[in-house]
C-alpha positions in Angstrom: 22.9 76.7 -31.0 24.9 77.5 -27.8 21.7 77.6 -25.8 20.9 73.8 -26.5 24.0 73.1 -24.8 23.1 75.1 -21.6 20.6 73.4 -18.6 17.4 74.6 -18.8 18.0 77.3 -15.8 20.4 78.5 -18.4 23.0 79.5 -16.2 25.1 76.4 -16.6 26.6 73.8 -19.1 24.4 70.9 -19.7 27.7 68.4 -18.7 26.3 65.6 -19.4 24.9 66.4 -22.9 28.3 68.3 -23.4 30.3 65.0 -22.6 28.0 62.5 -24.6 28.6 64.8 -27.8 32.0 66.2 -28.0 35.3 64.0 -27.4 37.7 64.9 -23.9 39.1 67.7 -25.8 36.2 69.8 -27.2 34.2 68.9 -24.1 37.3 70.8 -21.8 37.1 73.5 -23.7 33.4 74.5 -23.9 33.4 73.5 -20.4 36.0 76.3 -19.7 34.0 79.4 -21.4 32.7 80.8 -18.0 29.0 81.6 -18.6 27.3 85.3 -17.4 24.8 84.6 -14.4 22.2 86.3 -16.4 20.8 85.0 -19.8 21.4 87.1 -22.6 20.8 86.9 -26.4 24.0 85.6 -28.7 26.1 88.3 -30.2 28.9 88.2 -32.6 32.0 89.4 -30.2 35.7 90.4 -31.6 38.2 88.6 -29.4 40.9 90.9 -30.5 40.0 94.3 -28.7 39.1 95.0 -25.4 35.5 96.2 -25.7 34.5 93.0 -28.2 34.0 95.4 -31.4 35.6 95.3 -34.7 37.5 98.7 -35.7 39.7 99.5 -38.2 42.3 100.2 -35.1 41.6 96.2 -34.6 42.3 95.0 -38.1 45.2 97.4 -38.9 47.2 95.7 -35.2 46.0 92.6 -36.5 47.1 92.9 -40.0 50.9 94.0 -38.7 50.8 91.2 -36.4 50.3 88.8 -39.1 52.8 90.6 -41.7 55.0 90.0 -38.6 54.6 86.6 -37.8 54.8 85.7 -41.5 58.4 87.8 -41.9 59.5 85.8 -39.0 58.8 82.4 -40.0 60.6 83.5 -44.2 63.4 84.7 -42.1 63.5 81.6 -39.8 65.1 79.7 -43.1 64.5 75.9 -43.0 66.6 74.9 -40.0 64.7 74.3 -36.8 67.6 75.2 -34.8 67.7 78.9 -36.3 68.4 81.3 -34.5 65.6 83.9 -35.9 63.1 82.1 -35.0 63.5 82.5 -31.7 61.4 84.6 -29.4 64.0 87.1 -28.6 64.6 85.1 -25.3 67.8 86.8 -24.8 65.6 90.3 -24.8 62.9 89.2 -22.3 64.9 86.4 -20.4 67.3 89.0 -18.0 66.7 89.9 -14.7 66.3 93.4 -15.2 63.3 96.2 -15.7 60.5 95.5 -17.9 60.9 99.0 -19.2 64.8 98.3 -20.1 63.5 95.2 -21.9 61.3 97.5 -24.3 63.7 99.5 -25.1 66.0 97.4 -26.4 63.3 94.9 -27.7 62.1 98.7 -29.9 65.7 99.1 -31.1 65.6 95.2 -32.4 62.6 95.8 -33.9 63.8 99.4 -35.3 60.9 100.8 -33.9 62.4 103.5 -31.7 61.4 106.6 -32.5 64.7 107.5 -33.6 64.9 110.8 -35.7 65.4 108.8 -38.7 62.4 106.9 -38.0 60.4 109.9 -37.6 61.5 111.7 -40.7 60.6 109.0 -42.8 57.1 109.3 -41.4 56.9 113.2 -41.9 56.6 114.0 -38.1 60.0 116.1 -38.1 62.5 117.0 -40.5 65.9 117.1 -38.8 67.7 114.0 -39.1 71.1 114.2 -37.0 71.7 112.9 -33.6 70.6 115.1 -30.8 73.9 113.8 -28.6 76.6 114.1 -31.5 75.1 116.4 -34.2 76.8 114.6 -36.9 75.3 111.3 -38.3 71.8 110.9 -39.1 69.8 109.6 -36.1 68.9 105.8 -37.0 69.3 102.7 -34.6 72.4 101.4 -35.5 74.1 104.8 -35.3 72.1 105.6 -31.4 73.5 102.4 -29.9 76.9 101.7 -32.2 78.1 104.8 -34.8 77.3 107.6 -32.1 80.7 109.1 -30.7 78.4 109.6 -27.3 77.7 105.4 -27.7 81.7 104.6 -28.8 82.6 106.9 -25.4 80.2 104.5 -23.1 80.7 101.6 -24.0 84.8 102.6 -23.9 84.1 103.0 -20.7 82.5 100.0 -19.7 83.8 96.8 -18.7 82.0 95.3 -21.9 85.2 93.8 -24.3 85.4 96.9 -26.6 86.6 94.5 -29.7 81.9 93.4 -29.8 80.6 96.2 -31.2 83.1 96.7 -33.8 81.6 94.5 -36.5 78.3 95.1 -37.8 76.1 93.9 -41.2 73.5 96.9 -40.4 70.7 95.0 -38.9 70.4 96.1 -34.7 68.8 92.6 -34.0 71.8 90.8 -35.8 74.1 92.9 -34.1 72.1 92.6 -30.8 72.2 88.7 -31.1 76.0 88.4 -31.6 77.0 91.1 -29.0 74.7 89.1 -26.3 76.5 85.7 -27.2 79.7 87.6 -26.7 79.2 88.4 -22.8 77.9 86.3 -19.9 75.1 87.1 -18.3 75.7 90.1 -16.0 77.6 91.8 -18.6 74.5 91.3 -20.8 72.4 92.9 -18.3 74.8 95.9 -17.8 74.8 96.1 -21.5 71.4 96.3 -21.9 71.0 98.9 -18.8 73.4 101.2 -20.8 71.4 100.7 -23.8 68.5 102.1 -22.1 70.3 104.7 -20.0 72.1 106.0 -23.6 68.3 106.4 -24.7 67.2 108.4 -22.0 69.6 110.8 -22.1 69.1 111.3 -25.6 65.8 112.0 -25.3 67.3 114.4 -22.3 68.6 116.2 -24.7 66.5 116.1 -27.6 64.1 118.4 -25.8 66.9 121.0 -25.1 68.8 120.1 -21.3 71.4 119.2 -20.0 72.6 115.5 -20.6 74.5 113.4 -18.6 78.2 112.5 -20.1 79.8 109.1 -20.5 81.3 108.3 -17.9 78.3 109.3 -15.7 76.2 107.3 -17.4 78.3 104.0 -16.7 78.9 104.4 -13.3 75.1 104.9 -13.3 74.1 101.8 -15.0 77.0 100.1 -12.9 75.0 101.3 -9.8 71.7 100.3 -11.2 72.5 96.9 -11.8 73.9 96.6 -8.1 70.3 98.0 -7.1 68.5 95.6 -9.0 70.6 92.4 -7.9 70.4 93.7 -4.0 67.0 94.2 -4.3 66.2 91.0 -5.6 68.5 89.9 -2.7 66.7 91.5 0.1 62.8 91.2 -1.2 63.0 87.3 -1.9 60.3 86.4 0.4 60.9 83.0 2.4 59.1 79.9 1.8 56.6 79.5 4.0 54.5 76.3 4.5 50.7 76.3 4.3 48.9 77.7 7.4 51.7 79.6 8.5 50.3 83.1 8.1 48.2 84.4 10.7 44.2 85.6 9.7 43.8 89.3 9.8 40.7 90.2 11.0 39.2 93.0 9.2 38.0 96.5 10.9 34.8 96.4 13.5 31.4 96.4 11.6 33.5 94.7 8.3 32.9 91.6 6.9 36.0 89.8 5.3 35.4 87.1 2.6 38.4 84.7 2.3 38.1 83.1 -1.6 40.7 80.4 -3.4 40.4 78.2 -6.2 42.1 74.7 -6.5 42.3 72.8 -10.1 41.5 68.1 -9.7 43.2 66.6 -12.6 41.3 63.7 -11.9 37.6 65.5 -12.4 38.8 68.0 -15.3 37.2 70.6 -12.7 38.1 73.4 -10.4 36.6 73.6 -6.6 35.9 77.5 -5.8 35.3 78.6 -2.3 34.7 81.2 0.0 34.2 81.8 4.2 33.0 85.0 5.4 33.9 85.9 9.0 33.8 89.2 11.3 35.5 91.4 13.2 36.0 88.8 15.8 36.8 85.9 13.7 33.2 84.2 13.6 31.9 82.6 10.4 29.1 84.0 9.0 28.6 81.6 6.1 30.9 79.9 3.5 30.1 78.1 0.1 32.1 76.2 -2.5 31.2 75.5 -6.4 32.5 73.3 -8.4 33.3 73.9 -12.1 33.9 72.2 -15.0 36.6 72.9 -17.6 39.9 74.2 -18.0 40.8 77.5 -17.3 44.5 79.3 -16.5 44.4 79.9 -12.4 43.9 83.3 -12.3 40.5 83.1 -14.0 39.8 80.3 -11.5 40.1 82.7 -9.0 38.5 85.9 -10.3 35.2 83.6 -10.7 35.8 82.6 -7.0 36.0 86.1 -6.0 32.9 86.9 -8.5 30.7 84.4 -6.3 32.2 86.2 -2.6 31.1 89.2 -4.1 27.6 87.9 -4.9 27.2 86.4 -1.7 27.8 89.6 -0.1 25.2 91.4 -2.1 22.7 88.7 -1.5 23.8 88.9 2.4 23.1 92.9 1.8 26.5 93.3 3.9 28.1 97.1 2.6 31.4 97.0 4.1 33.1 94.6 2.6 36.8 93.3 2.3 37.2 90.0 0.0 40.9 88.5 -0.1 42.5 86.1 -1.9 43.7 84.2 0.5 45.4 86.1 2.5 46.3 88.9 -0.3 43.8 91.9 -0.6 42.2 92.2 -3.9 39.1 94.1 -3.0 37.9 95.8 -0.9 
């Protein structure tokens, strides 16, 4: 039973027993499974959905995950270098919007919901692109057969002679089209890709759409936006100690929290200083814990135990940083 593993207070693993039973390995891990504050009787919990119950929502994501993993792996083939077994790196890898990464990882994936998509699931029954009214709506025709697509990317500075071949699978396509550019034309690509999609959906619900050549000098102008504002928001490196302490508002008690990970002890040190208005400590603790755990869970138990000490100090106004970042407050 989990409980024989705990120390009799039951709010903590019993290390030592932990360490004498299990090898390195195991013992890390169960060491790492952060442990509620309060007892509380074993429960079966679903890891899979947010609340920890089973649904049929949970095994029907679960069951297309699976059917996808397994398609991926059959279409991998029995090279390790091929190419279809990669994570569509050259999707998420680009410097450019999460949002523009979607939408071109959704037309990959065909899961767009293109018109042709969504007459084969009985949700509408016109088929034919909303920008060119003549071809059926599907993904290959949105981003390659549509006389609106063949105008943009005319008038782009993307080598015209890419697009012309394809064997009517987008990801295929999409694959041999990025290997075809460098790497800002890529991104310029995909920026069109995304822009063509908006204004299709512009003027699937009846306005007014911009044209082609709008649209490039658009995505031309976005990408500058993007590169200059990566430009002008890099922060500096800064060396430790080098930011000033804020001090919170009169009559406001700031707790200052961090986490730091030994490799030599397998353990993670968590710590906390409260101070006031005027800079003075008011108290300050540090825990250490046991196991393995990615950093940001390191530091969201550190800020669990601030927050408990304030409760138990019966302090009300309250600011807890990380650092010198405000999480709470």
């Amino acid at each position: 039973m989990v409980k024989d593993l705990l120390s009799p207070s039951l709010k903590e693993w019993n290390v030592e027993l932990i360490k004498r039973t299990f090898c390195k390995e195991e013992a890390d891990l169960i060491l790492g499974i952060p442990l509620p504050r309060c007892y509380q009787d074993d429960q079966l919990i679903c890891h899979f959905s947010q609340n920890g119950k089973y649904s049929v929502k949970t095994g029907y994501h679960l069951a297309r995950r699976h059917y996808y993993l397994k398609n991926e792996a059959s279409r991998g083939g029995g090279g390790s270098g091929s190419k279809s077994k990669s994570p569509r790196l050259f999707i998420w890898s680009p410097k450019v919007p999460e949002k523009i990464k979607i939408t071109v990882w959704r037309l990959a994936t065909n899961s767009l919901p293109t018109r042709q998509n969504l007459v084969r699931k009985k949700i509408i029954t016109d088929i034919f692109c909303p920008l060119c009214e003549q071809g059926a709506e599907s993904a290959v025709h949105r981003v390659i057969e549509c006389d609106f697509a063949r105008q943009c990317w005319a008038l782009s500075n993307i080598p015209f002679s890419t697009w012309q071949h394809v064997d009517g699978e987008v990801e295929s396509w999409l694959r041999t089209f990025q290997q075809n550019l460098d790497h800002n034309q890529w991104r310029l690509a995909m920026i069109i890709i995304w822009s063509m999609w908006q204004q299709r959906n512009i003027k699937n619900i009846g306005e007014t759409c911009s044209n082609p050549y709008e649209v490039i000098q658009f995505s031309i102008s976005y990408l500058q936006a993007i590169d200059l504002h990566c430009l002008n928001c890099t922060p500096p490196l800064q060396q430790p100690g080098e930011q000033e302490w804020q001090p919170p508002p009169i009559d406001t008690v700031k707790i200052n929290f961090d986490a730091s990970f030994s490799t030599a002890t397998s353990s993670w040190g968590l710590g906390f200083i409260a101070r006031d208005h005027n800079g003075l400590s008011l108290g300050w603790r540090h825990k250490e814990i046991h196991g393995i755990f990615h950093p940001t869970t390191a530091e969201a138990m550190a800020a669990r135990e601030a927050v408990y000490f304030a409760n138990e100090k019966g302090w009300r106004n309250v600011v807890v940083e990380l650092k010198e970042i405000a999480l709470l407050s």
